[in-house]
N, C-alpha and C positions, 0 to 999 in steps of 0.2 A: 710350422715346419721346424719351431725348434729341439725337438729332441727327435729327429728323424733318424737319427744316428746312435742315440742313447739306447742301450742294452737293459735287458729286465733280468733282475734275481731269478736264478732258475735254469736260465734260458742256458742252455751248452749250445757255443758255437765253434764251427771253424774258419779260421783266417782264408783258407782256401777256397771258401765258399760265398765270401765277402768283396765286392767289386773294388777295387782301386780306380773304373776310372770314373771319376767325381761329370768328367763333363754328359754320361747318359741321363744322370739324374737333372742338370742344366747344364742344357748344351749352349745357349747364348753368354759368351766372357765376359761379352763389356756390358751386358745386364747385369754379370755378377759384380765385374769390378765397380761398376757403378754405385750398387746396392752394397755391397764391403765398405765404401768410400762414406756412405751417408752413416752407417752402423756402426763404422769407426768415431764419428762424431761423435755419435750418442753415446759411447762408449768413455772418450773422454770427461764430455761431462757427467756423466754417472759414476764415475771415478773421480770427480773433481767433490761431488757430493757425500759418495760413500767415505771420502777421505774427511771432509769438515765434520761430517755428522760424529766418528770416531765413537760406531756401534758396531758395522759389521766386520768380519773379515773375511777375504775371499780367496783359499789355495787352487790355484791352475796347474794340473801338471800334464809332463808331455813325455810320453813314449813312443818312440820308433827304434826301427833299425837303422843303421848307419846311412845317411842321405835321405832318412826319409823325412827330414822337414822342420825339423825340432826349433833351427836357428832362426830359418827364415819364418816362419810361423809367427817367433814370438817379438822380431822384429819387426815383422808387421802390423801384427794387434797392437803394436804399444807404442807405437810411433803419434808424439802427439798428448802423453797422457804427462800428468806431473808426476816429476822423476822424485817427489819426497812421498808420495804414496804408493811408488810400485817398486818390490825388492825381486830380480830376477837371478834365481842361484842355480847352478851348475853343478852336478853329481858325478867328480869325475873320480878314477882311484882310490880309496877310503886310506887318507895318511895315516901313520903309524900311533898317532893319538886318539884318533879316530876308530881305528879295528881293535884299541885296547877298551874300547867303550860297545854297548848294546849296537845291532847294527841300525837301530832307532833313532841313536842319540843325536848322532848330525843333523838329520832330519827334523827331528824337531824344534832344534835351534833353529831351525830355517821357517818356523810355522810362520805366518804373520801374524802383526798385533791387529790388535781393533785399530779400522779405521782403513786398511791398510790392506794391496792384494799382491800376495806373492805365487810365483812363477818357478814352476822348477821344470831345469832342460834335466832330465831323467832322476832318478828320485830314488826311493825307496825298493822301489821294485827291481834295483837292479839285483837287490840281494835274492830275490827268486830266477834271476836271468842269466846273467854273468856267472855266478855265483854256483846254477845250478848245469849251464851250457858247459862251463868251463871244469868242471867239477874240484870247486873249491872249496868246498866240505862237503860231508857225508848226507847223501840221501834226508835223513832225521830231521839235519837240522835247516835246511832250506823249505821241507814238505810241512815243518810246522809252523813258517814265519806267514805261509798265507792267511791264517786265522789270528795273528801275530798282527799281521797287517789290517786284516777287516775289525780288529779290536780296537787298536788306536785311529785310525778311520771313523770308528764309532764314537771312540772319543773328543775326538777335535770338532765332529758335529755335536753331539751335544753339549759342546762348551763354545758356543757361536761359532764355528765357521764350516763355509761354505766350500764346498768339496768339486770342482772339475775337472774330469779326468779323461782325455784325448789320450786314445792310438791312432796314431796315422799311418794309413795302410797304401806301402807304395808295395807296385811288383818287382821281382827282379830284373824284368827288362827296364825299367824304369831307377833302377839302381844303378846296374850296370851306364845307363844313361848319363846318369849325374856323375857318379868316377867320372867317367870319361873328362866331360866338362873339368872337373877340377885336376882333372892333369892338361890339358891344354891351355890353361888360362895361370899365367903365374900367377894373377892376383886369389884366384883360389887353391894353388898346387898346398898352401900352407894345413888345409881342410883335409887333405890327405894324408894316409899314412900306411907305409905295404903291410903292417898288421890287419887291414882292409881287406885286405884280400883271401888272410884267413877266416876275416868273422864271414863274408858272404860263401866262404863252404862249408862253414856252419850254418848256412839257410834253412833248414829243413829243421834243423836240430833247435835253433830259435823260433821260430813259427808254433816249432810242439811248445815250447817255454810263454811265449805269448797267448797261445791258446788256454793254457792251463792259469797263466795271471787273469784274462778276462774274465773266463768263466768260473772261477773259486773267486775272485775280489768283484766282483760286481754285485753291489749290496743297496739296500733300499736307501742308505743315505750318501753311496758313495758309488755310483751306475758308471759303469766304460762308456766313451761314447768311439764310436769306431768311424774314424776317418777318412772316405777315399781321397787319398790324396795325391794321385799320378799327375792330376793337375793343381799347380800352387794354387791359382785363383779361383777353385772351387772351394780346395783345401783351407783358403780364409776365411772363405765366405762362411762355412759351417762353421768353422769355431766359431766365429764373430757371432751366428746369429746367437749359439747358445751361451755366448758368455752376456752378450746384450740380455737374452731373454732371461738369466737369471738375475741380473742387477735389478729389472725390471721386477720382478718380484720382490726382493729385499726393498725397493721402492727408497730409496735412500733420499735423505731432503737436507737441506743444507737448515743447520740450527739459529731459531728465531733469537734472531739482537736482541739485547740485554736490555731493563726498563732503563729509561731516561736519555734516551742517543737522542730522541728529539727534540732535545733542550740542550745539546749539546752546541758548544758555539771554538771557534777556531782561532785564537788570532795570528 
């Protein structure tokens, strides 16, 4: 069931035709939360391994719209893991150093090294998103960063590392849900901001924006995987299983002691 979610080259989809609610595909929680709780284990220590071994490298990144999961997702997955092998970066506003540079360059700074799995709460793709919702440059130069983007995607795979890529697909009754909560609750009011209220009447207009990053970026080494995620604890339970099932493949092993440790003596 691990790539139940992952997308194929080729395939055009719409977000509108795509279920958000995670509990039709498993409707039982506390067998999910259960099963998320054991995979999280397995999770640490295959990151306890992929870290000693310092061969592979693993990018996770995460797009959504506003509330739909980005934070809690990644504090979830990672609760538990050793904080010197996992670097978790946030793509927020492009600084003024930063927009005098490719809109690449940050990005790449952020790739991980060997050994090592790094996590971006929005990414790259904001430059097809924001960039093209908001219209912050011209048609040209946002409609040629998709193949911009599946190039260096190409690259980072063929130079070891390992490429996963979550949309999590909440609806907007389910947005509007979450607002709510973090205005009644000061310890979330901070999560909030009434610029919020412009991006969700721009709903329509990012949905075409997210349609067109799946279906032009979903590439044989770098697949969308599409997340229903109206409910959080579905919503973990699938990343989990596919980030598990690809460590499991890289089969990561912690590297064989040096000759002579058993003549080794302490005093």
């Amino acid at each position: 069931m691990r790539n139940a979610h992952q997308l194929e080259p080729g395939q055009e989809i719409s977000l509108n035709d795509i279920p958000t609610q995670g509990k039709r595909l498993f409707p039982d929680r506390a067998a999910a939360e259960s099963e998320f709780l054991e995979l999280r284990q397995e999770f640490v220590d295959l990151q306890r391994k992929l870290y000693a071994e310092n061969r592979h490298k693993l990018l996770i990144v995460f797009q959504a719209i506003d509330a739909g999961g980005k934070d809690g997702t990644i504090r979830n997955i990672l609760r538990g893991v050793n904080p010197q092998g996992v670097r978790a970066t946030s793509f927020k506003k492009p600084s003024a150093d930063e927009l005098a540079h490719d809109f690449l360059w940050r990005i790449h700074r952020a790739v991980p090294a060997r050994g090592m799995i790094g996590v971006f709460n929005r990414s790259h793709y904001e430059d097809v998103l924001v960039v093209r919702v908001d219209r912050l440059a011209p048609d040209t130069v946002w409609q040629a960063r998709y193949e911009q983007i599946n190039q260096f995607e190409r690259y980072l795979h063929e130079t070891g590392t390992t490429l996963l890529k979550f949309f999590l697909h909440v609806s907007k009754k389910e947005q509007k849900k979450r607002f709510k909560e973090r205005l009644k609750y000061p310890e979330k009011q901070w999560k909030f901001a009434l610029h919020d209220l412009v991006k969700r009447q721009q709903w329509d207009e990012y949905h075409l924006a997210f349609d067109a990053m799946i279906n032009q970026c979903t590439t044989d080494w770098a697949p969308w995987h599409v997340i229903p995620a109206d409910q959080k604890w579905y919503r973990n339970l699938a990343v989990m299983r596919t980030i598990v099932g690809r460590l499991r493949e890289l089969d990561p092993q912690f590297p064989p002691p040096e000759d002579g440790l058993d003549d080794v003596e302490i005093d």
